[in-house]
C-alpha positions as CSV (number, residue, x, y, z in Angstrom):
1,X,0.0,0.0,0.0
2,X,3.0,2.7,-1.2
3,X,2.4,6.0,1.0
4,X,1.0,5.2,4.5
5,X,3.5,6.9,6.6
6,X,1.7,9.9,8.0
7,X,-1.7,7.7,9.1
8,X,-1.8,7.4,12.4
9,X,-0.5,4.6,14.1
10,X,-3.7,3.3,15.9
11,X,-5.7,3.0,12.5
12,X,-3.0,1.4,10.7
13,X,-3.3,-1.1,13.5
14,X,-7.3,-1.0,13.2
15,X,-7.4,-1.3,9.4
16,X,-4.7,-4.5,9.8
17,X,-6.4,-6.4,12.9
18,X,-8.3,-9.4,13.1
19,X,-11.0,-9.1,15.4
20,X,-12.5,-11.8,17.3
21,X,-16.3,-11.2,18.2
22,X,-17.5,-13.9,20.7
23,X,-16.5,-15.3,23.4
24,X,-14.5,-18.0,22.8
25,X,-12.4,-18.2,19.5
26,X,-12.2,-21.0,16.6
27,X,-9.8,-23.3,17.4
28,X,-9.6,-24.8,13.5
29,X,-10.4,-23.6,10.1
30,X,-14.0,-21.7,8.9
31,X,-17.1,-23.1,10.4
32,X,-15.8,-25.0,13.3
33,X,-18.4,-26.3,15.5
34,X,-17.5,-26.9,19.1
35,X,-18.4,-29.9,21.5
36,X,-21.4,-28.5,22.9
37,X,-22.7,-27.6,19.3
38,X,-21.5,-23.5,19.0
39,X,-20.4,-22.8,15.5
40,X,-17.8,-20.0,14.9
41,X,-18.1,-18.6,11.1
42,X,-15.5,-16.4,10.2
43,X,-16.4,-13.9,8.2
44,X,-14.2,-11.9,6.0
45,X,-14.2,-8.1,4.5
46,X,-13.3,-4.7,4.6
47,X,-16.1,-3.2,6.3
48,X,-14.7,-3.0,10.0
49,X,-11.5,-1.3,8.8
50,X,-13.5,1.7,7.2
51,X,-16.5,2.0,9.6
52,X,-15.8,3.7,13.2
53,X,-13.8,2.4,15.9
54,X,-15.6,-0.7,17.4
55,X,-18.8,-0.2,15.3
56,X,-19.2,-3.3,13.8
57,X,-17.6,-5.1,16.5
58,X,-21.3,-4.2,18.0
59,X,-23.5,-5.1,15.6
60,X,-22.5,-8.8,15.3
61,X,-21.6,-8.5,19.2
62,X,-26.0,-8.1,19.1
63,X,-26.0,-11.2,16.6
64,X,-24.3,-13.4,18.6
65,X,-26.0,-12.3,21.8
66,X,-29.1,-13.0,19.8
67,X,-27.8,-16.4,18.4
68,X,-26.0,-18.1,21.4
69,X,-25.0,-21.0,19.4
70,X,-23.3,-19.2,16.7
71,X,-20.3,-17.2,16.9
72,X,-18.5,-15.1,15.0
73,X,-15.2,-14.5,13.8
74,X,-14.8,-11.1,12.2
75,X,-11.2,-10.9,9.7
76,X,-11.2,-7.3,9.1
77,X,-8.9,-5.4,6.7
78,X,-8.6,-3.0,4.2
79,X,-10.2,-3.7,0.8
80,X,-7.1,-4.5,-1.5
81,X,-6.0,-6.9,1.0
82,X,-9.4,-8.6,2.2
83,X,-9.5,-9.0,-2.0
84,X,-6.5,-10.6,-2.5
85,X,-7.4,-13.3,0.4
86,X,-10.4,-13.8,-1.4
87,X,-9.5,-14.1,-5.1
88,X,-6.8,-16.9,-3.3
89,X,-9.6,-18.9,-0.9
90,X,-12.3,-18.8,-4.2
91,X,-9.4,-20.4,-6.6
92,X,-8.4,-22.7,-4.0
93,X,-12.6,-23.6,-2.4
94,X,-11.0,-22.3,0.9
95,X,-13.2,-19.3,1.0
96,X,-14.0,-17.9,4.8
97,X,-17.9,-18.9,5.8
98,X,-19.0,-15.5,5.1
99,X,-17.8,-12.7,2.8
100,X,-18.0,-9.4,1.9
101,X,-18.2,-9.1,-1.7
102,X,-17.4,-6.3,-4.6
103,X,-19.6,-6.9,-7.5
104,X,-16.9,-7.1,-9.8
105,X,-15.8,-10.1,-8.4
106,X,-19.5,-12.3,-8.2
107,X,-19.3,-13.8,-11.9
108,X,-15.7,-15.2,-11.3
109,X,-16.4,-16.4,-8.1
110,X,-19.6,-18.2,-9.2
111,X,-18.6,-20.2,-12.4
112,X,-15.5,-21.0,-9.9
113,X,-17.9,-22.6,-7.7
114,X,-16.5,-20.6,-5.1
115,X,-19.5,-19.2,-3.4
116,X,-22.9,-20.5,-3.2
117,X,-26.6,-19.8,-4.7
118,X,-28.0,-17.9,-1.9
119,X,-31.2,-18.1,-3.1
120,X,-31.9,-21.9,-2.3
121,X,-30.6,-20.8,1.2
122,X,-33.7,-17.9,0.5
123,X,-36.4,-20.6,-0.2
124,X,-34.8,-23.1,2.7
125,X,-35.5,-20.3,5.6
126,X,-38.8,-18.8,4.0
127,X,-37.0,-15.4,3.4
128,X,-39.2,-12.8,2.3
129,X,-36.8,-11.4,-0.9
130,X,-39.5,-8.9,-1.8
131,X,-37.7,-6.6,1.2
132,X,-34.4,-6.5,-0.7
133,X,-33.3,-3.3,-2.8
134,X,-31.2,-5.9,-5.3
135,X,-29.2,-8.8,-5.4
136,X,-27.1,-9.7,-8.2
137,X,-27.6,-12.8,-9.9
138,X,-26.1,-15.2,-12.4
139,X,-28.5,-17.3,-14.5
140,X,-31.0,-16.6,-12.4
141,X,-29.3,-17.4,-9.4
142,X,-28.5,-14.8,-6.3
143,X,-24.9,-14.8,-5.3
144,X,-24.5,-11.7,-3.9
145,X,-26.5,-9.9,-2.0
146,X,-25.7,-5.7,-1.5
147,X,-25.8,-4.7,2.3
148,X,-25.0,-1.0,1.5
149,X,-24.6,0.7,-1.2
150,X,-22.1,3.7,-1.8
151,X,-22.0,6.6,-4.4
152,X,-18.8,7.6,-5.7
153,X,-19.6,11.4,-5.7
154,X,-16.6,14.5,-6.3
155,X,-14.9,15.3,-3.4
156,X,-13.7,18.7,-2.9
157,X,-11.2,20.4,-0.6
158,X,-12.9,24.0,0.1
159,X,-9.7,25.3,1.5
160,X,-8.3,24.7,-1.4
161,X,-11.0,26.1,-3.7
162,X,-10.5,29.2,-1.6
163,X,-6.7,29.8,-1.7
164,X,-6.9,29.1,-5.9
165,X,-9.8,31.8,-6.0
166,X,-12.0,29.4,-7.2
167,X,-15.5,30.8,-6.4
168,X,-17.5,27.3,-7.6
169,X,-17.2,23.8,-7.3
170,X,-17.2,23.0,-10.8
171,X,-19.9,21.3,-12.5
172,X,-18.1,20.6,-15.9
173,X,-15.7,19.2,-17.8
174,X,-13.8,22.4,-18.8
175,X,-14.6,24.4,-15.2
176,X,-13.2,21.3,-13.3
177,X,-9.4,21.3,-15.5
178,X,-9.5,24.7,-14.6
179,X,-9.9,24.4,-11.3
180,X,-7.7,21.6,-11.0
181,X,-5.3,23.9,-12.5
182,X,-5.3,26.7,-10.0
183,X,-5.2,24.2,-7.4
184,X,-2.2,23.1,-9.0
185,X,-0.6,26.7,-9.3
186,X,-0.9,27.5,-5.0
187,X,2.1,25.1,-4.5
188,X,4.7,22.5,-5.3
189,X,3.4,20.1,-3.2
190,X,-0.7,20.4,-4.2
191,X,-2.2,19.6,-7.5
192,X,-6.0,19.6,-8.4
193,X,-6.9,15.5,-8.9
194,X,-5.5,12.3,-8.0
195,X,-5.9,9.2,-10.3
196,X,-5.0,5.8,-8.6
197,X,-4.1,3.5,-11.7
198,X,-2.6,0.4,-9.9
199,X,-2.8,-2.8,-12.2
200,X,-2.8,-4.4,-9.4
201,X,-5.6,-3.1,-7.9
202,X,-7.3,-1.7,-11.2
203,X,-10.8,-0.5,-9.8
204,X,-9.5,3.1,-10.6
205,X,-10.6,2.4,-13.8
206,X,-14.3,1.9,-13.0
207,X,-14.0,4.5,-9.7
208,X,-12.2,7.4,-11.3
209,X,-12.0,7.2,-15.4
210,X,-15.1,4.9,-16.5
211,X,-17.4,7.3,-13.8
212,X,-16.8,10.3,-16.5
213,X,-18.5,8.5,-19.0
214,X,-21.7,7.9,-16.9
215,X,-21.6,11.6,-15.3
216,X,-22.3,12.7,-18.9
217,X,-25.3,9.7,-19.8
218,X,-22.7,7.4,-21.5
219,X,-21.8,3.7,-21.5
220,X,-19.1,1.4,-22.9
221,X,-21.3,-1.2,-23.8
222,X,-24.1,-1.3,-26.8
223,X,-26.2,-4.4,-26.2
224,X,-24.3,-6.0,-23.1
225,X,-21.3,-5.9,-25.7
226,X,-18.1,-3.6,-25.5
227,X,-18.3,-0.1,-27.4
228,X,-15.0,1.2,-26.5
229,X,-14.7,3.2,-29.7
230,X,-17.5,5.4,-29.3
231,X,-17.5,8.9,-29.1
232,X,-18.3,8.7,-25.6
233,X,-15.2,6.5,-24.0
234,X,-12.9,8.8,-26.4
235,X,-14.1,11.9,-24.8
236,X,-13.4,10.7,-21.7
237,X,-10.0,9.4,-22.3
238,X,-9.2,12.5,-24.2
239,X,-10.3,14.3,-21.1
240,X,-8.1,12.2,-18.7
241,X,-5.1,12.5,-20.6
242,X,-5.7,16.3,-21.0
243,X,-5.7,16.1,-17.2
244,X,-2.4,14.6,-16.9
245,X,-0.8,16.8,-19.9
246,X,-1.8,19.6,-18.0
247,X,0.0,18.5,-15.0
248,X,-2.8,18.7,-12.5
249,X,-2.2,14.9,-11.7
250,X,-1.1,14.3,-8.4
251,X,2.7,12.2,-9.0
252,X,2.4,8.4,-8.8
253,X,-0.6,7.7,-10.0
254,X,0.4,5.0,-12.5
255,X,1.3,2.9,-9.2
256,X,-1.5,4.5,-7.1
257,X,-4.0,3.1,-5.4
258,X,-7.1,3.9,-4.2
259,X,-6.3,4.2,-0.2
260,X,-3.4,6.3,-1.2
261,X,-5.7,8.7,-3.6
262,X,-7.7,9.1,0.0
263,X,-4.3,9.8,2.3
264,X,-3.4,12.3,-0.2
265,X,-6.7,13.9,0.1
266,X,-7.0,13.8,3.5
267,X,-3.5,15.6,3.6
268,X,-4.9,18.4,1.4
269,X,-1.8,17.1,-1.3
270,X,-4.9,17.3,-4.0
271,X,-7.7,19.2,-4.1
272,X,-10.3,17.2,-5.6
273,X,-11.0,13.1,-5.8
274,X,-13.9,11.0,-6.8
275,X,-14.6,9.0,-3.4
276,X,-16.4,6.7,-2.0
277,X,-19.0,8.0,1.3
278,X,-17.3,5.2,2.9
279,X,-14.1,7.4,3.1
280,X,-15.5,10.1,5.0
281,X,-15.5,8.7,8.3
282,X,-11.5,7.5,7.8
283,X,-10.9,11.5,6.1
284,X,-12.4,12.9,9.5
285,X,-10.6,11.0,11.9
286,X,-7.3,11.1,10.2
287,X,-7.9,15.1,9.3
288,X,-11.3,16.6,11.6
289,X,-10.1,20.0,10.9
290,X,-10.2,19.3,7.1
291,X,-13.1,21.5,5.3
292,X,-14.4,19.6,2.2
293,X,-18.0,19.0,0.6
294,X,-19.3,16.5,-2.0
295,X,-20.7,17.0,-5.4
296,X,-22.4,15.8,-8.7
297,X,-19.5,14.2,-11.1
298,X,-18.7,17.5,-13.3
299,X,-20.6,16.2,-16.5
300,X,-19.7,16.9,-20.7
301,X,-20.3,21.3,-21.4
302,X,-23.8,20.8,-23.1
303,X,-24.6,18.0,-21.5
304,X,-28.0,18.6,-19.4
305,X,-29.4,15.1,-19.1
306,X,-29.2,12.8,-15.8
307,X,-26.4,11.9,-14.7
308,X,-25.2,8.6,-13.6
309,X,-23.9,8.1,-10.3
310,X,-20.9,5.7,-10.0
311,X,-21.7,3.2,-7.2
312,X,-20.0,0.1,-4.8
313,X,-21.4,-2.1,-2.6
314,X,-20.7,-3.7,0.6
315,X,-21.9,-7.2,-0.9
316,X,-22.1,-10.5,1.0
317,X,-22.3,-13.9,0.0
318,X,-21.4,-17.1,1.7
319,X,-18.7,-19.8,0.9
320,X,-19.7,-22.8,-0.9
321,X,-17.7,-24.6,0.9
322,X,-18.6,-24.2,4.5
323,X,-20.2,-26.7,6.6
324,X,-22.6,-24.5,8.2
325,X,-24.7,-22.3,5.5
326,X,-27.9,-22.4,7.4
327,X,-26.0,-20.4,10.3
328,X,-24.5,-18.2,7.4
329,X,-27.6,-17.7,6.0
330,X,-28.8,-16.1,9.6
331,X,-25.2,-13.5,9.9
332,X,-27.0,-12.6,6.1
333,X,-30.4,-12.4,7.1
334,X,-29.6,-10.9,10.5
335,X,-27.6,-8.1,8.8
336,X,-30.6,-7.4,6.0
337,X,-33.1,-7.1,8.3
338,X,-34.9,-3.5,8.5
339,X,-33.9,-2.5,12.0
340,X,-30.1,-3.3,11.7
341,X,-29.8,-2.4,7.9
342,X,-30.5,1.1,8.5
343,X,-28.5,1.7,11.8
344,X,-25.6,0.0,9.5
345,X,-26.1,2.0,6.0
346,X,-26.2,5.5,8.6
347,X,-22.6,4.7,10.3
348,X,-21.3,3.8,6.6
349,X,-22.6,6.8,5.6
350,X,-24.7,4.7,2.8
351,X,-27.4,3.5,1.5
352,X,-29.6,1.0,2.6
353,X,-29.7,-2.6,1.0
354,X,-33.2,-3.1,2.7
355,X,-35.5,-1.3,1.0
356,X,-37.8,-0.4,3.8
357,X,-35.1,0.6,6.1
358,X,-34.4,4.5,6.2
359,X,-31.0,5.7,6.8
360,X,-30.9,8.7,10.2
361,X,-30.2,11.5,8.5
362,X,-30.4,13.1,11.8
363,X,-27.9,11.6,13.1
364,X,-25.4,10.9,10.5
365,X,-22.8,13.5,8.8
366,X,-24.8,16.1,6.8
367,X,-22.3,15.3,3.8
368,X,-24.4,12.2,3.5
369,X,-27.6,14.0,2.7
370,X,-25.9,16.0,0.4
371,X,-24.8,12.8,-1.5
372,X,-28.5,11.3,-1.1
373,X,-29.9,14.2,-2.7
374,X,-26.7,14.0,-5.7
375,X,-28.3,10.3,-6.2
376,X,-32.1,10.8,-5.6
377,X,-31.3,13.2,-8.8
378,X,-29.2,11.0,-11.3
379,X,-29.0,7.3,-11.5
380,X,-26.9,4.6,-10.4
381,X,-24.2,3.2,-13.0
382,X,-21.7,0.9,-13.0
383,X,-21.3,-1.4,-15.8
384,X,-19.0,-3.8,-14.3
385,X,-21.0,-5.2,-12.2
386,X,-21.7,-8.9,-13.2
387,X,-19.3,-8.6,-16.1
388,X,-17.3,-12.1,-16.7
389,X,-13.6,-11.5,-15.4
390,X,-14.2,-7.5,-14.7
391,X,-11.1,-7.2,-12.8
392,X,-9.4,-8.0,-16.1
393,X,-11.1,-5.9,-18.0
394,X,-10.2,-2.5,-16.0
395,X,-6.8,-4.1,-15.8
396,X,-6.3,-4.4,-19.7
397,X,-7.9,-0.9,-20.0
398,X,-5.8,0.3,-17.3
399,X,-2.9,-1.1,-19.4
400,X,-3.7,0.7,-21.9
401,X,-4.4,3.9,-20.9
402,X,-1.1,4.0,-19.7
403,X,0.7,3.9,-22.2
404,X,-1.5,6.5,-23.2
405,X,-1.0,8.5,-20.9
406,X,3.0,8.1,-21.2
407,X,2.9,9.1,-24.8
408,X,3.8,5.2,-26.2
409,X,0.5,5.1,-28.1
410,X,-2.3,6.8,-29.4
411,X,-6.2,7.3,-27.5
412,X,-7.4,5.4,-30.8
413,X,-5.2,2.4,-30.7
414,X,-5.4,2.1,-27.2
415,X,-9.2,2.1,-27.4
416,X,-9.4,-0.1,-30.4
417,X,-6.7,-2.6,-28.5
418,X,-9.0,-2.5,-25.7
419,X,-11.7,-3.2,-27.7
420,X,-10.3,-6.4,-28.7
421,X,-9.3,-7.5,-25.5
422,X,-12.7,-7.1,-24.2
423,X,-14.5,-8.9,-27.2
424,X,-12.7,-12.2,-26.4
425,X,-13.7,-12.0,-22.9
426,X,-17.2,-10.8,-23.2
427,X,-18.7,-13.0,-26.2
């Protein structure tokens, strides 16, 4: 994770931990079932590590007190990490009981037989799926479920804004590479945007280039097939690398990844970021004297149509490989229900998966009504989602923007190279 040297100790050691919830710990692998019957499922994601201190830690702490006979063995870590654990456990059918799932990864997963068709578990316990906001499905089958869902709205540093004299946060194309310009002017050490490109970790791609595209009502795909060479995804790469000629791209960014796009935020080392709400509550511990606001994705000049909102979820599914999916199937259930869907979806500073739980706005950080309202008035998109092999895909666009981006080829060729390499994924 390149920069991390000026987080705080104390959350380095939070987003890192393993935290054990229940009283007494799994003495095996997933699922174990103790002598008097107790089953500990272990359950594996990146939630904990970007919610509040202890947060989570309470709401399964009220699951298990609930459920007696179940506990529950919380792995918690940041996303890139809790990703590569899981893209290992589904390859090798050593998955944790219960995992938190991005939606990029559900159609590898499945066809790897890695996690199971929740919605036999559904029909098994008489769960009434009418109360769920979505679940994502593969022939017909639900193997994911989204707990919360997160909009990936602008992120601004009004400090910044200030001291570069610009009076608006901007709403377009040409008034935000201006103001990422200024920004880039007030010192050596600040510039206006921050791209995290990582290969490795290649959801910058979908997060902070494809998101440009849906801002302004476009899409890379014409009939659930790529459409890379459109107008559309060539504005948007044109506007990128007009970005980066102008300099106003924070250094790195070719190795950058997405927690270090936040640190350099949070530092007030850029000035503007597409983010996920999830991040506030790390940006205000790390930085509470930090002044920033959210805001619609700046969309194409002209453009006046919605706009769509790029989005994440904090998915779960279950492994098909534990011994215990009926207990699973309860942590799932448990977690979906009205009550403790909203109180989650307010701490996360998200939106419900539930649909007829309603997050406290009353009590949560005004930013997140500000975000509601941003998605109440576009739409969510993200075209990844359920893709075969999406992690691939960004990766071979990310590829290829690159070398865009460092001048070894051409937006066309790139795009058309692309284009290829998608087709013989995506048939």
């Amino acid at each position: 994770m390149a920069v991390r040297s000026t987080r705080p100790r104390r959350l380095l050691a939070a987003l890192a931990a393993t935290v054990l919830v229940g009283s007494a710990a799994a003495c095996g692998g997933s699922g174990d079932e103790s002598a008097d019957g107790t089953v500990t499922l272990e359950f594996a994601q990146w939630w904990g590590a970007e919610l509040p201190a202890g947060e989570f830690d309470k709401i399964i702490n009220d699951f298990t007190t609930q459920n007696p006979t179940i506990k529950v063995k919380l792995l918690s870590a940041p996303y890139a990490s809790t990703k590569q654990q899981l893209i290992t456990g589904a390859a090798s059918k050593t998955l944790p009981d219960v995992v938190g799932l991005d939606g990029a990864w559900v159609n590898d997963f499945a066809k790897q037989g890695a996690i199971t068709d929740i919605s036999a578990l559904m029909t098994e316990a008489n769960y009434d799926a009418s109360q769920l906001a979505s679940q994502v499905q593969l022939d017909n089958k639900t193997y994911m479920i989204p707990v919360v869902n997160f909009v990936y709205p602008l992120f601004v540093n009004k400090d910044l804004l200030t001291k570069a004299g610009v009076a608006e946060v901007p709403a377009t194309r040409t008034a935000f590479l201006d103001a990422a310009k200024k920004i880039s002017a007030t010192g050596a050490d600040v510039k206006g945007w921050a791209l995290p490109l990582d290969t490795a970790v290649p959801n910058g791609i979908q997060n902070d280039v494809m998101s440009w595209l849906w801002a302004s009502g476009g899409s890379m795909l014409q009939d659930g097939k790529p459409n890379l060479t459109s107008p559309g995804v060539k504005s948007t790469v044109e506007f990128v690398k007009s970005l980066n000629d102008a300099g106003v791209v924070a250094p790195g960014s070719l190795t950058m990844k997405e927690q270090d796009k936040v640190e350099k935020f949070t530092n007030g080392q850029v000035g503007m970021m597409i983010d996920s709400l999830a991040h506030i509550n790390l940006i205000k511990e790390n930085k509470p004297d930090l002044k920033f606001e959210v805001a619609a994705l700046p969309a194409e000049d002209g453009y006046t149509g919605k706009r769509g909102i790029p989005y994440a979820s904090w998915g779960i599914g279950i492994s098909n490989s534990t011994k215990h999916k009926a207990e699973a199937f309860k942590l799932v259930s448990y977690l979906m229900s009205q009550e403790t869907n909203a109180k989650l979806s307010t701490i996360a500073n998200g939106f419900p998966g539930n649909k007829n739980a309603t997050p406290d706005f009353g009590n949560s950080d005004p930013l997140f009504k500000t975000a509601f309202d941003i998605y109440q008035a576009g739409y969510p998109a993200n075209e990844f989602v359920g893709l075969p092999k999406s992690e691939d895909l960004m990766r071979s666009f990310d590829e290829q923007l690159q070398l865009v981006l460092t001048g070894k080829t051409t937006v066309d060729e790139a795009l058309a190279k692309s284009q290829e390499n998608w087709s013989s994924v995506i048939e």
